[in-house]
N, C-alpha and C positions, 0 to 999 in steps of 0.2 A: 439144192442148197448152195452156199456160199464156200469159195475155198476156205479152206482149213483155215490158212493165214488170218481169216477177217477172225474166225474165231480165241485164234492164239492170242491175237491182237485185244481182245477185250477180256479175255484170261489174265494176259500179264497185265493188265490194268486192274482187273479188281480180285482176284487171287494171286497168290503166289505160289502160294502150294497147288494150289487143280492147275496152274500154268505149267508146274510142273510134271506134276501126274497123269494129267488127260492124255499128254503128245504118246505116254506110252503104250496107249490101246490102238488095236488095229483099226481101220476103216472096212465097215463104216458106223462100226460101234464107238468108235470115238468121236465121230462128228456127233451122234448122236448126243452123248453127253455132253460134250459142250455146249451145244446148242441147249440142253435141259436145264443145265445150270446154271447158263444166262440167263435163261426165264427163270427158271427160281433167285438169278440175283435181284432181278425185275418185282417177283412179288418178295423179296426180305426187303428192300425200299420201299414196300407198302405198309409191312408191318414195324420198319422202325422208323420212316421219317416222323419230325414232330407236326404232324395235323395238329391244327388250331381244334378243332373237335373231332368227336367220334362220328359220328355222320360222314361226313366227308370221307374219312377214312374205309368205313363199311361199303360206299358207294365206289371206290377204287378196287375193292377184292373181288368185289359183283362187275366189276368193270372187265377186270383182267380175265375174271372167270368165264365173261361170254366172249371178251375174245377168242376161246378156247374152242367153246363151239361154233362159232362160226368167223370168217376173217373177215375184221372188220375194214375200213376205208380208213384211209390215210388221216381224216378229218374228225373220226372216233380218238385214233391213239394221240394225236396230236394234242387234242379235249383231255385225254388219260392224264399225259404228260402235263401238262397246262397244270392240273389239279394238283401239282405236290406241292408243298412247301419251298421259298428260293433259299432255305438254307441245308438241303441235302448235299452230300458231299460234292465236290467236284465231281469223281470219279460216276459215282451216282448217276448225276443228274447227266453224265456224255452218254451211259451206257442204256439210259431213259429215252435217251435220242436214238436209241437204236431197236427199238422197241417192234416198229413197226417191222425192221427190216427180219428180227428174231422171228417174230410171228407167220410173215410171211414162208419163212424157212421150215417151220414147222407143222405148217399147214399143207406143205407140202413133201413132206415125208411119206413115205407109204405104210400103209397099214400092215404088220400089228404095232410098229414102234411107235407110231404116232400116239397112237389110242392108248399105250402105256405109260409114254410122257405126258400127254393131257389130263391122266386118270391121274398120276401121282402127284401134279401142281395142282390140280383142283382141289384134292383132298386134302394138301397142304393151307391151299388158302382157308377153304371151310376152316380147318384147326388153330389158325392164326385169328382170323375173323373171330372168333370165338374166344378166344382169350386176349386179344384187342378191346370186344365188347366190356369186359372187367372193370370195375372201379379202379379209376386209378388211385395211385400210381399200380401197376399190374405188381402181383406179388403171389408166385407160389406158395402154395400153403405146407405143402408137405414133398418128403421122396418120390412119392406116387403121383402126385402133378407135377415133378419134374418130368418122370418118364414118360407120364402121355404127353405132356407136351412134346419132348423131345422123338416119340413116336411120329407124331406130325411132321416134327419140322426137319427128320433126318432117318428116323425110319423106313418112312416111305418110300428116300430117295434110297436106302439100302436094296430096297426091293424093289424098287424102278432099276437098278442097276442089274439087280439079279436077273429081269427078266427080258432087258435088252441083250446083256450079254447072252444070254440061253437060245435067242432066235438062231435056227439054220446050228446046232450042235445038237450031236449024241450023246453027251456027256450031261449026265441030271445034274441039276444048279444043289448047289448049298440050300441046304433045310431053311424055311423063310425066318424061322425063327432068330437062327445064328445072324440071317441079311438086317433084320433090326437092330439084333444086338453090334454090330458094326456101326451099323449108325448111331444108336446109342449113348457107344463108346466116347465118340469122336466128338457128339454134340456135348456133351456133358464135359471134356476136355475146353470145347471152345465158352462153356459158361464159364465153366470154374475160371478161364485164363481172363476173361473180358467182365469177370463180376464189380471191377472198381469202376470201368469205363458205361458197365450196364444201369447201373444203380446212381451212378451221377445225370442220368438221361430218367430215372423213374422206373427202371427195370429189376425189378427184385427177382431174380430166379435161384438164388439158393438160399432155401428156407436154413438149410443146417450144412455147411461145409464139411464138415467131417463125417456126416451120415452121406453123402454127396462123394465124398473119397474114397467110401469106402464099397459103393454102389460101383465103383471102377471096377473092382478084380471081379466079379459076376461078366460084366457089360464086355472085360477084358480079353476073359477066357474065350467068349461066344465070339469078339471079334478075329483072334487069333486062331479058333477051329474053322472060322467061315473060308478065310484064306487058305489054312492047309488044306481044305475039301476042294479048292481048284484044279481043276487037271493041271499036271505040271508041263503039259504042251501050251498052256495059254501063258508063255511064259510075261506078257503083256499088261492081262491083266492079276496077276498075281505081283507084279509088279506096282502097279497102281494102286492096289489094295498094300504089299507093304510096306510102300515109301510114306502109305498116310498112318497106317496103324504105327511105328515106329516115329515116326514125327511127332502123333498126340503121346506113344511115351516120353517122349524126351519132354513133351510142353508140360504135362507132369510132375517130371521129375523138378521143372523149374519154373513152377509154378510161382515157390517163394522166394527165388532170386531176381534183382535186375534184370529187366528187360534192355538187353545188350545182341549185336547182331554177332551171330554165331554162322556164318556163311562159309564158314570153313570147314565149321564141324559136322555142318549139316550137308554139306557135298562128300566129305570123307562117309559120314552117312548113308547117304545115298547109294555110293559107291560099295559099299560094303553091304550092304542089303539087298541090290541088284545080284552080287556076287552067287548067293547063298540063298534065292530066292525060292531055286527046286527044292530043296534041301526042309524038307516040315519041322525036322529035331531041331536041325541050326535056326530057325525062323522060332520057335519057341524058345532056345535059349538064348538069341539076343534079346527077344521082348521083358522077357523076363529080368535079364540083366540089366535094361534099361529104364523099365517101371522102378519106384522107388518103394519101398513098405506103405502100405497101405493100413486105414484102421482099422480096426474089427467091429464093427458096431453094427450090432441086430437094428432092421427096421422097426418105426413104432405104429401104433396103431394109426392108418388110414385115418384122415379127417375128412367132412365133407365140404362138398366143393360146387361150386354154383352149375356143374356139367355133371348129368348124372352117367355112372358107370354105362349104361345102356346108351346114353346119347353120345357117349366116346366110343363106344365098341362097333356100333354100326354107321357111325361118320369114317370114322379110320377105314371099316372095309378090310381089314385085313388078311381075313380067311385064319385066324390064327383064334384056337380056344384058349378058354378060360384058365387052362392049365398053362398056358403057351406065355398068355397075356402075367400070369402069376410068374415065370422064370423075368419076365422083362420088369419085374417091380409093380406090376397092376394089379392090384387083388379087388376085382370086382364084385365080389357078394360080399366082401367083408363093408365095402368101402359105399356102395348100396345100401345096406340094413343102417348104415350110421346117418345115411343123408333123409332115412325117412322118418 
């Protein structure tokens, strides 16, 4: 693999928060994710640039997908690259150029982390690919195709995360179920925050805002137990996990104010949550203090949807029942009997 640096280096380019976050894990679980979530920023450029058609688009996630299984030639990714649109962002299209070199990096990881980051971006793209397919303009139909989609696209990296960190410790990982609702949490913070910039592009992803706010304190709770279940020796990555749960509260709470740079308040932040990271009680009363009221609204009844519950349960892969999939907002017999 590549030094850190090269990684940092395209972190603080297209995040700012994983720029931040990632440097706090040890090696060489932190190169690890770096490297995962450059190729996962590699296929979100799949599924959000504007392709002139769906075809084209379909032929990019089949593209990425077999570079997975096997490394392709310089002269493949190039052709990959070649295929997007010339008005993806600047940042985009540098970190497009670097594609080949991500890959190569990953391909040469050793097994079993390897095979856990190929397994969770494949399963991502399948889930993208799939509601890519959709008429457009894409438009979630209900709660429950927020959360599987949001299973796909952050779920899995919950649980790609749980099981990189896990390699080479005695310490049992967090229940899989709490590792989605992490991701969950976080994805559902980054709709609600990008719903005016999502929906000006053709992306309708919150059927109902306020059923959507209030799907928080479930997704909230789960992400703030996954954390207190870290050993309080990994003080590293309980770190990385609170500097991001604490961040999507505050984006939360300010959901409905000006978007204004807070770089003050978010390093005081920081600093104060590193503080108090061992600490499970203090880490649940600041979340607490910094989530705002949330609504109370029961979900409604499941609609049906062009993916039937079966054909998401055994795409995702998850290892997680029916009961499991019911705590993350999935009610698959209910949502089955309506689609036939």
């Amino acid at each position: 693999m590549r030094p850190f640096t090269f990684y940092q280096h395209w972190l603080d380019v297209v995040s700012r928060s994983f720029a931040l976050c990632i440097p706090q894990l040890d090696p060489p679980f932190r190169d690890h994710v770096a490297l995962a979530y450059l190729l996962l920023r590699v296929l979100d450029t799949v599924e959000d640039a504007p392709f002139s058609d769906v075809p084209t688009q379909q032929r990019q996630f089949e593209r990425l997908r077999a570079f997975l299984r096997t490394m392709p030639a310089q002269t493949e990714v190039d052709a990959f690259v070649a295929a997007f649109p010339v008005n993806v962002s600047e940042g985009e299209r540098a970190l497009l150029g670097e594609t080949f070199a991500l890959l190569e990096d990953a391909h040469g990881v050793a097994d079993p982390a390897r095979r856990v980051m190929f397994r969770a971006i494949d399963r991502m793209a399948v889930g993208m690919a799939a509601y890519a397919r959709r008429p457009l303009p894409l438009r979630l139909v209900d709660l429950e195709d927020v959360a599987r989609y949001c299973c796909f696209v952050a779920g899995v990296v919950g649980e790609m995360l749980t099981q990189l960190w896990s390699f080479g410790r005695h310490e049992a990982p967090p229940p899989r179920t709490l590792a989605y609702q992490f991701g969950l949490f976080l994805q559902k913070v980054n709709i609600l925050k990008d719903q005016d910039e999502d929906e000006a592009a053709g992306r309708f992803l919150v059927p109902d805002r306020l059923a959507l706010l209030a799907s928080l304190r479930n997704d909230g709770e789960g992400a703030l137990a996954y954390l207190q279940a870290l050993p309080r020796v990994d003080r590293g990555y309980r770190i990385f996990c609170a500097w991001s749960l604490m961040l999507g509260a505050v984006t939360v709470a300010q959901l409905d104010e000006p978007k204004l740079s807070r770089r003050a308040d978010t390093a005081r932040l920081l600093t104060r949550t590193a503080e108090i990271v061992d600490d499970n009680a203090a880490l649940g009363r600041q979340f607490a203090e910094l989530m705002p009221p949330l609504p109370d609204i029961a979900m409604g009844v499941a609609m049906p949807k062009p993916e039937s519950f079966e054909w998401f349960r055994d795409t995702l892969a998850a290892r997680l029942t029916d009961a499991q999939l019911n705590r993350l907002g999935i009610f698959g017999v209910r949502a089955s009997a309506l689609a036939r």
